[in-house]
TORSE-656606 format. One record per residue: residue in three letters; z, x, y of N, C-alpha, C in turn. Coordinates in pm, whole numbers, plus 50000, padded with zeros to 5 digits. Layout:
% TORSE-656606
ALAZXYZXYZXY
...
% end
This chain:
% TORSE-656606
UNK053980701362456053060697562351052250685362394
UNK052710676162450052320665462495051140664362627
UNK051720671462678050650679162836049140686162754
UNK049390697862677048500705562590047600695962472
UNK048120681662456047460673562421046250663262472
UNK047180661062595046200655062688045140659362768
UNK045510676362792043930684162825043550685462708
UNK043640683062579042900687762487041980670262503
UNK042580665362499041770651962497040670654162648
UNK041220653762749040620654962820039430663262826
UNK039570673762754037980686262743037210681762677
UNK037910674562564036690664862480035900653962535
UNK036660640562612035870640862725034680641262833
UNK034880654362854034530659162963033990678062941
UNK033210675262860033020692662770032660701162879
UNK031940693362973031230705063093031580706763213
UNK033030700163192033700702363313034020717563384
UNK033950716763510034020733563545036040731163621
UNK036380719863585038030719263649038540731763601
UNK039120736063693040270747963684041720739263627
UNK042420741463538043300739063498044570746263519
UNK045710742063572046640749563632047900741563590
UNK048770743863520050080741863481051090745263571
UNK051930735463655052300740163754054110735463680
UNK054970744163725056560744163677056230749263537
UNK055510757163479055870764463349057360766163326
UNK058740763663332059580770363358059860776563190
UNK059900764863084060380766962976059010764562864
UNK058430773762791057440771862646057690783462552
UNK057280774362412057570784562311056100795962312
UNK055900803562211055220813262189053660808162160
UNK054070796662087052600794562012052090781462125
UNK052660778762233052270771462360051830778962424
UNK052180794862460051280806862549049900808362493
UNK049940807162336049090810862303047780801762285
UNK048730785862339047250776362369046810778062505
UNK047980778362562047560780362673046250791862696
UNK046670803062659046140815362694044450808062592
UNK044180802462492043200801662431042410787462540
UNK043170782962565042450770562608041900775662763
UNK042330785162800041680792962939042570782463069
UNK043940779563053044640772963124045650782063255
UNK045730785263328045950789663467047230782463465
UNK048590792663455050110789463509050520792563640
UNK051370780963681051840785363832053600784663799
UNK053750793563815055360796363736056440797963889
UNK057240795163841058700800963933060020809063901
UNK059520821963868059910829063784061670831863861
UNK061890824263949063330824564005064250816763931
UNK063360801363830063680799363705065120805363672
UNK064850814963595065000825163539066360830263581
UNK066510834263720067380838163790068770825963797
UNK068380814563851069030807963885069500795463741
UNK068840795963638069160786963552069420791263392
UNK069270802563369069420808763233071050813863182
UNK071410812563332073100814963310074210803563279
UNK073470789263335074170776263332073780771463174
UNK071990770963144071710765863082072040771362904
UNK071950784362921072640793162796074230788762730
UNK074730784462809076150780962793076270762062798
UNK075110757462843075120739862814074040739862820
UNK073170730462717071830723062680070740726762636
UNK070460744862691069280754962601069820762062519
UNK071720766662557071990775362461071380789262500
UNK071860801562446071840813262488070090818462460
UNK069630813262317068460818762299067080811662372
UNK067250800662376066160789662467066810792362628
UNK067920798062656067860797762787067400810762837
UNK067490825162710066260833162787065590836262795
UNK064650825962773063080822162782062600816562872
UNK063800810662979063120803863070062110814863161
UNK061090807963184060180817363287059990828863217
UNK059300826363052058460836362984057320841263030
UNK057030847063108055860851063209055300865363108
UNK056040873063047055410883663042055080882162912
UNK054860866862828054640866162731052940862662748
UNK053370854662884051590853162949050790865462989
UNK051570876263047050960885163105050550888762926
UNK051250892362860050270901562752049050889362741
UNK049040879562711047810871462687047090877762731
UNK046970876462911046290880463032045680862363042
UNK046790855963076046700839863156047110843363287
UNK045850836363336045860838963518047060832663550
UNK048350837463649049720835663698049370834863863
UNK050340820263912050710824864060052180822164031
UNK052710820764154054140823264138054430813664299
UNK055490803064305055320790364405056870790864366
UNK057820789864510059430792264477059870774964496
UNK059120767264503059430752464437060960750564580
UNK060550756964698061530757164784061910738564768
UNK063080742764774064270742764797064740749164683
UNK064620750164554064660752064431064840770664407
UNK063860779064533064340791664533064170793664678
UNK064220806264729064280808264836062840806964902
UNK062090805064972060460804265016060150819665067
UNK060470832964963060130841564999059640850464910
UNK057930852164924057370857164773058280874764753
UNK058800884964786059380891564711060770886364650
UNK061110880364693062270873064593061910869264413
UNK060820861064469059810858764386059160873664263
UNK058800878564314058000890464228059550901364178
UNK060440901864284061830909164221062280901664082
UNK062300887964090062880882164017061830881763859
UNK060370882463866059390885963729059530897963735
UNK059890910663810059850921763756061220930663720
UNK062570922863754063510923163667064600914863602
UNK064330905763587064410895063490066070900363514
UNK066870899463624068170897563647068780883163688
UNK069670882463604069960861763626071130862163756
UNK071820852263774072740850263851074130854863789
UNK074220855163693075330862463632075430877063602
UNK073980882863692074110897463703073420906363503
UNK073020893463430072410896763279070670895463302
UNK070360907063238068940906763200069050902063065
UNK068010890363048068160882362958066330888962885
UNK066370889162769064670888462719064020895462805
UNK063960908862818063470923162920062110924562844
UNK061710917562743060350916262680059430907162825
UNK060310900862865059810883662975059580890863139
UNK059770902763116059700912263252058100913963262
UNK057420910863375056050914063446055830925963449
UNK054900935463500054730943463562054480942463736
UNK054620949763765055110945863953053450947263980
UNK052650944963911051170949263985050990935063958
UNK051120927063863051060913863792051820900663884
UNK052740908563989053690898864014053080899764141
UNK052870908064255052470910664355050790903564329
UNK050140903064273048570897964214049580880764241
UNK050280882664180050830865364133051050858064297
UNK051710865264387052050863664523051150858464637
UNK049910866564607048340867064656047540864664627
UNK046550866064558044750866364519044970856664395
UNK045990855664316046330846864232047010829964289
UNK047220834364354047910823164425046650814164519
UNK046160823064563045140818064663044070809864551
UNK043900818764411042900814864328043510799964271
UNK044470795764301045140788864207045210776364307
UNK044660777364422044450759964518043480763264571
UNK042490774864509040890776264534040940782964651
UNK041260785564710041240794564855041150808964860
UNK040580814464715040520826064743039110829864867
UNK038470823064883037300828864950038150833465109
UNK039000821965108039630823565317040790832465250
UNK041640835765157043040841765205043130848765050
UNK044520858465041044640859264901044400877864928
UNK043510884465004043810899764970042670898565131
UNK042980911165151042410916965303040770916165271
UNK039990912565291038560914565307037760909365448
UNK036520914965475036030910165585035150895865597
UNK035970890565669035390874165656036620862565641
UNK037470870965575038740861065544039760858465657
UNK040880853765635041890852065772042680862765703
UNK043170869765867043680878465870045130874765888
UNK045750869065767047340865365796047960873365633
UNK048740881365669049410891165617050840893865653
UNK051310900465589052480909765645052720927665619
UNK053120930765710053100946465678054700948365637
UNK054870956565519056650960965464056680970165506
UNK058290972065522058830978865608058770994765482
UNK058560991965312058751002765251057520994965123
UNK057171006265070055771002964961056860999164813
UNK056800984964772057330980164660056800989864542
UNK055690994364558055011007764409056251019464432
UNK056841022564518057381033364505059041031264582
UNK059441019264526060781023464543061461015064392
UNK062911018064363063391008664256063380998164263
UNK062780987864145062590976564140063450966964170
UNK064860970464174065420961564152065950962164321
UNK065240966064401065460968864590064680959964593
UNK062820952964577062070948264627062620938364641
UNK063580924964649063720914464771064890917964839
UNK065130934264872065590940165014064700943065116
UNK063450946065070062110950065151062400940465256
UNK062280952065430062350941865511060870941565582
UNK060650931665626059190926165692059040937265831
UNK058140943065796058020953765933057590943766055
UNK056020935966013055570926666118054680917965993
UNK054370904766095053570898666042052150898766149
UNK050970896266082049750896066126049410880266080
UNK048780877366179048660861366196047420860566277
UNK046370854566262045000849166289044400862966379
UNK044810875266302044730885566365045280894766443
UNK046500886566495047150894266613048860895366540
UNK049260910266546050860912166483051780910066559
UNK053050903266511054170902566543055010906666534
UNK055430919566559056830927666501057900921066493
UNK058460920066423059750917466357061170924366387
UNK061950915566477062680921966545064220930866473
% end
C-alpha cells in the first residue's frame, strides 16, 4: 500500500512521464493491489519459486495457511493482463528460467501441495515471462528477448517442446545446446 502510494504521488508529479514502472519481488499482494496495479499500468517482476519454496513454512508460522497461498499470485495478474517477468532472485531459487515457468505453471510447493490452482499461469504466459517480457522489463527488448533479425543470437535449444509434454516435467527439460553470439554449443 505504501509503495502504490508513492507512485501514485509520484505520477502526480510528473504526469508526462514515459518511466516504465516495474515492481520487482511481488512475492505477496492482496486482490484489490492487482487491481491497482493492473489500473495504474504498473509492470511486475515476480519470483514465482516464491511460491514453491515458502508457502509451506509460512502457512504453518506468520502468513498462516490462507495468506501463505497467495504468495506469488501471478495468475491473478495474468487475468488483469499486467505485463510479468519472472527473475529467480538467485540464490533465493535456482538461476534456471524453466524452474521458474514449472513453478507459475504448477503452483506445486515444497511439501509436494498445490496451494490456490486459481494462482497457476498459463505456460504461454510464463515462457513470455522468461523472454520478451523479461527483456521488456530492463528495456532490452530491441537486442534480446525472442529470435529476430538484428538481435543477438543467444538462445538455447530443448532437448523436448515444453507445449507438448506434462507440465509438471518442464524443469526436467534438458538443454539440447546453447547458441551464443551465434555459434552453438552442444551440451554434453
Amino acid at each position: 500500500d505504501t509503495l502504490l502510494a508513492i507512485i501514485d504521488r509520484a505520477k502526480v508529479k510528473t504526469p508526462n512521464s514515459s518511466s516504465r514502472i516495474i515492481m520487482e519481488h511481488y512475492g505477496y499482494a492482496r486482490q484489490d493491489q492487482h487491481e491497482k496495479v493492473a489500473a495504474e499500468g504498473i509492470w511486475v517482476s515476480n519470483n514465482p519459486y516464491y511460491f514453491y519454496e515458502l508457502s509451506g513454512p509460512y502457512s504453518k508460522q506468520g502468513l498462516g495457511l490462507e495468506r501463505a497461498s497467495k504468495i506469488s499470485s501471478i495468475g491473478s495478474l495474468e487475468k488483469l493482463k499486467v505485463p510479468m517477468s519472472f527473475h529467480s532472485d538467485y540464490f533465493m531459487a535456482p538461476a534456471e528460467p524453466l524452474v521458474l515457468v514449472w513453478s507459475a505453471v504448477n503452483r506445486i510447493n515444497s511439501n509436494g501441495d498445490v496451494l490456490a490452482p486459481e494462482e497457476k499461469v498459463s505456460l504461454f504466459t510464463a515462457m513470455k515471462a522468461v523472454t520478451i517480457e523479461a527483456a521488456k522489463s530492463i528495456r532490452l527488448e530491441k537486442e534480446i528477448g525472442t529470435i529476430a533479425v538484428g538481435k543477438k543470437a543467444d538462445f538455447v535449444l530443448l532437448a523436448e517442446n515444453p507445449f507438448k509434454i506434462n507440465p509438471v516435467k518442464i524443469k526436467d527439460i534438458r538443454i539440447y545446446s546453447t547458441v551464443f553470439e551465434g555459434k552453438e554449443f552442444k551440451i554434453q
